[in-house]
C-alpha positions in Angstrom: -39.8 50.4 -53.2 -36.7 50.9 -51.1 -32.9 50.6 -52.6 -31.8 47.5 -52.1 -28.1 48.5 -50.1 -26.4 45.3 -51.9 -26.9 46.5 -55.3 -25.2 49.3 -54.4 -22.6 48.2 -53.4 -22.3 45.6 -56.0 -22.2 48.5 -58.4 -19.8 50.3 -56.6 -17.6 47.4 -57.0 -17.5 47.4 -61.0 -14.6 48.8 -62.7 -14.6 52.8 -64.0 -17.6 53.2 -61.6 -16.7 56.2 -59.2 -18.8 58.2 -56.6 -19.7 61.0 -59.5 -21.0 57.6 -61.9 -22.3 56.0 -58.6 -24.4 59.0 -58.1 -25.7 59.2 -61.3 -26.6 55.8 -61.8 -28.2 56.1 -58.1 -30.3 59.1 -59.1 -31.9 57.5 -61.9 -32.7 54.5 -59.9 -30.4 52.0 -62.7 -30.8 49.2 -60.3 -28.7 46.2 -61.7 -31.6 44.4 -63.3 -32.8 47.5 -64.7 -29.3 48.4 -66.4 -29.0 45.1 -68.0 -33.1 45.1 -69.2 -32.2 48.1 -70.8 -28.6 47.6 -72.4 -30.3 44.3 -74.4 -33.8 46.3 -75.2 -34.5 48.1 -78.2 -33.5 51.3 -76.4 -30.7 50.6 -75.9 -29.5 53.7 -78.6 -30.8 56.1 -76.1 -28.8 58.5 -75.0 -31.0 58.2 -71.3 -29.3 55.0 -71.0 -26.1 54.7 -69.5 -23.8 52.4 -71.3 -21.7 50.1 -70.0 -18.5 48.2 -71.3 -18.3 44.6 -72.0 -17.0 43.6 -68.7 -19.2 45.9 -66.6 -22.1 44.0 -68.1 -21.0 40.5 -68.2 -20.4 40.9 -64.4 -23.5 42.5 -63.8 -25.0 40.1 -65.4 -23.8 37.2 -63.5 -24.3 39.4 -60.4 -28.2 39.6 -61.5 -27.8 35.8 -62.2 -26.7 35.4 -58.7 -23.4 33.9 -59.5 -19.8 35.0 -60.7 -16.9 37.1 -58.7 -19.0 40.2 -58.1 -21.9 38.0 -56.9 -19.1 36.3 -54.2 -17.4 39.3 -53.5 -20.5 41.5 -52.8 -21.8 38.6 -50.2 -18.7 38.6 -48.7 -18.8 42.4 -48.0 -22.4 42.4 -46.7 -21.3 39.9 -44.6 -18.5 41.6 -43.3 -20.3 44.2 -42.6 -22.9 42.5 -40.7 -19.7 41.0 -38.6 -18.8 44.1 -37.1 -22.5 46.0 -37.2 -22.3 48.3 -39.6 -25.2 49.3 -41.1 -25.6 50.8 -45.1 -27.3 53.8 -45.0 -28.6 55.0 -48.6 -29.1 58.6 -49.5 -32.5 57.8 -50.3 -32.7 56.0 -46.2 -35.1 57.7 -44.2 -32.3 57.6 -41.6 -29.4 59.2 -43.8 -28.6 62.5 -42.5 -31.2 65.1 -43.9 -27.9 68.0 -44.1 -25.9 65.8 -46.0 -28.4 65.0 -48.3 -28.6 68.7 -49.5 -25.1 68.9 -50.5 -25.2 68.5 -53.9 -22.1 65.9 -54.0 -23.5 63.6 -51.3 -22.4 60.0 -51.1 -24.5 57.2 -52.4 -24.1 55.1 -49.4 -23.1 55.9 -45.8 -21.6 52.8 -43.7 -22.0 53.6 -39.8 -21.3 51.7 -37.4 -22.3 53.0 -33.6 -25.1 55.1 -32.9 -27.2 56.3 -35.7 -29.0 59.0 -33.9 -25.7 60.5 -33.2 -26.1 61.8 -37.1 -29.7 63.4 -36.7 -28.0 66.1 -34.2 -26.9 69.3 -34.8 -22.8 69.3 -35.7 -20.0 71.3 -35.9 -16.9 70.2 -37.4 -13.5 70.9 -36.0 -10.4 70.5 -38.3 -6.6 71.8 -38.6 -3.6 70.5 -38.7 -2.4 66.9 -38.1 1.1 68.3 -36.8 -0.4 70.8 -34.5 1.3 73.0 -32.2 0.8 72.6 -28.4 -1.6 75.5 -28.3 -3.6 74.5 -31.0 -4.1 71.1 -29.7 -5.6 73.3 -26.8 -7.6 75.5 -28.5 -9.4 72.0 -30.2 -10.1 70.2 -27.2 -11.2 73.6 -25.4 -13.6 74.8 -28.1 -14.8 70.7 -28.9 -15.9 70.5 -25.1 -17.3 73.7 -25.4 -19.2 73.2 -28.5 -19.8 69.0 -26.8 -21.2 70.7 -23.2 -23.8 73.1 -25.5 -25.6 70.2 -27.6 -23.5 69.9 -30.4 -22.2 67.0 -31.7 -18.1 67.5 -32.6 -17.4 66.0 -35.9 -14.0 65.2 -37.8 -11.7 63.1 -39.8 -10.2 61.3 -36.7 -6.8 61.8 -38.2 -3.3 63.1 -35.8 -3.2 66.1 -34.5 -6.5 68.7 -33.9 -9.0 66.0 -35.2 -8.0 63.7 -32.3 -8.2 66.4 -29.6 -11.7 67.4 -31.0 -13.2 63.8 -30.8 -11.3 63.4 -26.9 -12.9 66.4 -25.8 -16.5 65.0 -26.3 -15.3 61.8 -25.7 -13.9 63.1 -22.5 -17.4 64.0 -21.4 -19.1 61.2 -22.5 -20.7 62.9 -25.2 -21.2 61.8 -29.0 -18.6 62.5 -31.4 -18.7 61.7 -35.3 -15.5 60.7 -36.5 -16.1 60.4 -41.0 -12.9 58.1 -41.8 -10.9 57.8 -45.1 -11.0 54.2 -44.8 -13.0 51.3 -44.8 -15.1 50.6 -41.6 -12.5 47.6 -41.0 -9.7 50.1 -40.6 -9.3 52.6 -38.1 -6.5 55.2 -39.1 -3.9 55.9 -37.8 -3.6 52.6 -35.7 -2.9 54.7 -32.9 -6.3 56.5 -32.8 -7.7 52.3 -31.8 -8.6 53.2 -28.9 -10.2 56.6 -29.6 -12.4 54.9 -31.8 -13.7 52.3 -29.2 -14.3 55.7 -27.0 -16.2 57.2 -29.4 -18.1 54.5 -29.8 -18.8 54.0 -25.7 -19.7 57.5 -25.8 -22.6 57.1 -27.9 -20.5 58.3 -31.1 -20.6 56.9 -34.0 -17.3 56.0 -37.3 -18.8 56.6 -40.9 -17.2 55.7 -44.6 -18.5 55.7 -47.9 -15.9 53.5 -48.2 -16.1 49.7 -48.5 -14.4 47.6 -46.1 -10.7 46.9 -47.0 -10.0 50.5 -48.5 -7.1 51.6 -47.0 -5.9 55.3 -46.3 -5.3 56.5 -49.8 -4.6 60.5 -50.8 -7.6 59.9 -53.0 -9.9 59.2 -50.1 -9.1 62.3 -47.6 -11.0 64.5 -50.1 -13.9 62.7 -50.4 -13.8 62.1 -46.6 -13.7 66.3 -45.8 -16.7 66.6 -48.1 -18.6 64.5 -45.6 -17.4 66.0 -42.5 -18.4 69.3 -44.1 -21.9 68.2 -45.6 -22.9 66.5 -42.3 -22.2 69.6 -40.1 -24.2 73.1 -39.5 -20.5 74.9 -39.3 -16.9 74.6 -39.8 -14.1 75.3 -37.5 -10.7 75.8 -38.2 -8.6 75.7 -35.3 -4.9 75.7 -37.2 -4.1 75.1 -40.8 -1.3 75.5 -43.6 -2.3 77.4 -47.3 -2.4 74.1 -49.0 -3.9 71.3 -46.5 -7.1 69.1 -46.3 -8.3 71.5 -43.4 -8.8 74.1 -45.7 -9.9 72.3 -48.5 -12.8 71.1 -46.1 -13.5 74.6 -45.3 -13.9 75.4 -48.7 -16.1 72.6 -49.4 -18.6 74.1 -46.6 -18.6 77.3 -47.9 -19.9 75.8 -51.3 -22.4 73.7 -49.2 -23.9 76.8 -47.6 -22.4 76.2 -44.4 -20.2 78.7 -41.7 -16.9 78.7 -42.0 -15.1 79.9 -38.6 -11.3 80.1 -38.0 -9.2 80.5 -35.1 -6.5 83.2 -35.9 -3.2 83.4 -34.3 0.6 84.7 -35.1 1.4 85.6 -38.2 5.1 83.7 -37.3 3.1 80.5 -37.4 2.5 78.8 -40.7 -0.4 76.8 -39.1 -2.2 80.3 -38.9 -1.7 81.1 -42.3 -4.7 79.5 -43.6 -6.9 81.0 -41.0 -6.1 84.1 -41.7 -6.3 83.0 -45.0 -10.2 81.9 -44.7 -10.8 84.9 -42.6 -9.9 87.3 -45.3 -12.5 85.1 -47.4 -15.2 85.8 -45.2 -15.2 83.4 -42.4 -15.9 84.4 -39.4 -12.9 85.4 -36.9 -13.3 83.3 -33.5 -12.1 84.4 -29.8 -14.1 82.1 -27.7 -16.8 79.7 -28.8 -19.7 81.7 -28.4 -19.0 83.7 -31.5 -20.0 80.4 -33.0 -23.0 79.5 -30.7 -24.3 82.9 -31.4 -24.1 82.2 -35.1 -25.6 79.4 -35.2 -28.2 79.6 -32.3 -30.4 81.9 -34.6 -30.2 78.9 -37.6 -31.0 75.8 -35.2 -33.3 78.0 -33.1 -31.2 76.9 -30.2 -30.1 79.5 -26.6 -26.8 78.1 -26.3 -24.4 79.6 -23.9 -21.4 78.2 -22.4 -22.0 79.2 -18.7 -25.2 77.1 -18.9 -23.9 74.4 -20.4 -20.8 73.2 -18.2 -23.4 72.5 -15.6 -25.4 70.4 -18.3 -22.6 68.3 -18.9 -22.1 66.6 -15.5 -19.9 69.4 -13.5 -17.1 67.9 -15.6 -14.6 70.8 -15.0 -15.4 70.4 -11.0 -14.5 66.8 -10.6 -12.9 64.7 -12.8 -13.2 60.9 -12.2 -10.1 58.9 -11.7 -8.4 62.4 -9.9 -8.6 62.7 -5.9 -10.1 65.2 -4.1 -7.0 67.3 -4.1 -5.8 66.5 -7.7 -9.3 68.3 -8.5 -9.0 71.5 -6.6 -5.6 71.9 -7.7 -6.8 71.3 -11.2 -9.1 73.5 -11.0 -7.1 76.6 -9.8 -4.7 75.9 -13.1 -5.9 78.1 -16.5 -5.9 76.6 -19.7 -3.7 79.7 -20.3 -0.7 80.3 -18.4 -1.2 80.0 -14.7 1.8 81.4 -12.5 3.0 79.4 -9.7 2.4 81.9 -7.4 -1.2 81.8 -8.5 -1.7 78.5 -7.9 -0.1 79.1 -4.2 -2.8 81.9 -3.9 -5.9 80.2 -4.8 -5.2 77.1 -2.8 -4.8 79.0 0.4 -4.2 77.5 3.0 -5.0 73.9 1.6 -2.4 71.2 3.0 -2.0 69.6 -0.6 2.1 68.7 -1.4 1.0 71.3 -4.5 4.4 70.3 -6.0 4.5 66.9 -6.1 1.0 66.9 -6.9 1.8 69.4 -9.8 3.8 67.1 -11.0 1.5 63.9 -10.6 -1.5 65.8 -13.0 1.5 66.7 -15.3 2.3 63.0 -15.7 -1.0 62.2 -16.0 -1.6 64.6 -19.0 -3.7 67.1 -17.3 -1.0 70.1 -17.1 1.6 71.1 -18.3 4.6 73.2 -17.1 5.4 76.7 -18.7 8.2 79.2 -17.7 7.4 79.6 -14.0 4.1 78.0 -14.2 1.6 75.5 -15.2 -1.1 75.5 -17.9 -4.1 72.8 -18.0 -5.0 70.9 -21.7 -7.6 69.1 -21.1 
């Protein structure tokens, strides 16, 4: 018989239970009636049986009763949930991601709320730092549309920074994009990533939590968020990342899962490549261009990825993008996401009567360009 997702949660709610005791309890199927059967049976010496305090039991009991504050509260949540459409997914759910259920630390319960198939597709998870340099902000929306265009689904922590400009990038193309928040499914963080999450959402993406609703951004979460976005996904890139951050922390956590590990490397002047080079030096694999990735994992997901074949696949999005006019997009698409010289530009627009400079600086205020010593560079 199935798991019934209330119970869980009505477990989850009773004090000195945490996800390692959540787990356990889960494994050995100690439904609530079953816990309190066995704490007043003759058994109850056993050391099979886990034992709980006197007000873990008096509230499960009322909660069995169908009555009492954990009874209300638990109602209340499963209600809330069913508010905003979120769905419980338990780890023993036919529908809870098969890749995460290897991980040997998996979450009891999964709450998603968009598209659930977006979670039975290949991933890669893109990470780094939340204060980002310009470049790396690139780098993450270049290698996330990549990675988006060649039937991956981009997946991270929706926090500031590279995790934004991974889930923009797909979103961007109207692809799915899993963002695995550190909050409950009430709460987007940061507020200013509201409207990214109703993107990713439109774009046939999907937000996931273990986390009940009304958990708020807490140090204490972030971990147990990376373990997800690790556990979920078929590889790991960092694109920037500091010797003590989360980023590196969740691509530890891969490498412990069994999963790639892939890293970006860049100056050594830059503290956000130290733990890169960092990874790199502990095996992960050094990344130019992102079909050093495809090419590890097309042999694992017996996919033929490349990126040539999989702009085209994606709409032509790099040939026309909507809201731009016709000459926005030929100018756009003479600039390099690297450095593109003025003079460039000039040349590959011929003879093309197009204002280039004030038009330069219309897709600059737009936030398709930007200007560099004696030229332009696109980022995004």
């Amino acid at each position: 018989m199935p798991s019934d997702p209330k119970d869980w949660i009505a477990i989850s709610q009773l004090p000195g239970i945490g996800p390692a005791t959540l787990g356990k309890l889960f494994r050995g199927k100690w439904t609530p009636k079953k816990l309190i059967a066995d704490q007043d049976s003759q058994q109850a010496t056993s050391s099979n049986i886990p034992r709980l305090n006197k007000l873990q039991k008096a509230q499960l009991h009322n909660y069995v009763m169908q009555r009492g504050p954990l009874w209300d509260s638990t109602q209340q949540l499963v209600e809330q949930l069913q508010l905003i459409n979120v769905q419980c997914l338990l780890a023993d759910d036919d529908a809870y991601p098969a890749l995460l259920r290897e991980a040997p630390d998996h979450p009891v319960m999964l709450f998603l709320q968009g598209n659930i198939n977006a979670l039975h597709l290949p991933m890669v998870s893109v990470v780094g730092s939340r204060n980002a340099s310009a470049a790396g902000l690139r780098h993450a929306y270049q290698f996330s549309r990549a990675l988006s265009a060649g039937g991956f689904v981009v997946t991270s922590g929706m926090a500031l920074g590279i995790d934004g400009a991974a889930h923009q990038a797909a979103a961007d193309l109207g692809l799915p994009t899993v963002a695995v928040m550190g909050t409950g499914s009430d709460r987007i963080y940061p507020r200013r990533h509201q409207k990214l999450s109703e993107k990713i959402l439109e774009t046939g993406g999907a937000l996931i939590t273990e986390l009940l609703p009304g958990a708020g951004p807490l140090a204490a979460h972030f971990p147990r968020r990376n373990r997800i976005i690790s556990g979920l996904s078929t590889g790991v890139l960092v694109v920037e990342a500091a010797l003590k951050s989360g980023s590196l922390i969740t691509a530890r956590m891969a490498l412990n899962q069994g999963r790639e590990v892939f890293a970006l490397p860049g100056s050594i002047d830059h503290p956000g490549s130290r733990g890169c080079h960092a990874l790199i030096r502990e095996g992960a694999v050094l990344v130019e261009s992102v079909d050093h990735i495809l090419d590890e994992l097309s042999v694992m997901l017996g996919l033929l990825l490349r990126v040539s074949e999989n702009i085209e696949a994606a709409g032509n999005q790099n040939e026309f993008q909507e809201g731009l006019s016709d000459i926005q997009n030929t100018i756009l698409s003479a600039v390099d996401f690297s450095q593109t010289l003025l003079e460039e530009i000039t040349i590959r627009m011929g003879s093309i009567d197009c204002q280039l400079q004030s038009n330069l600086v219309e897709l600059e205020l737009l936030g398709w360009i930007e200007a560099t010593g004696g030229g332009y560079r696109r980022i995004r």
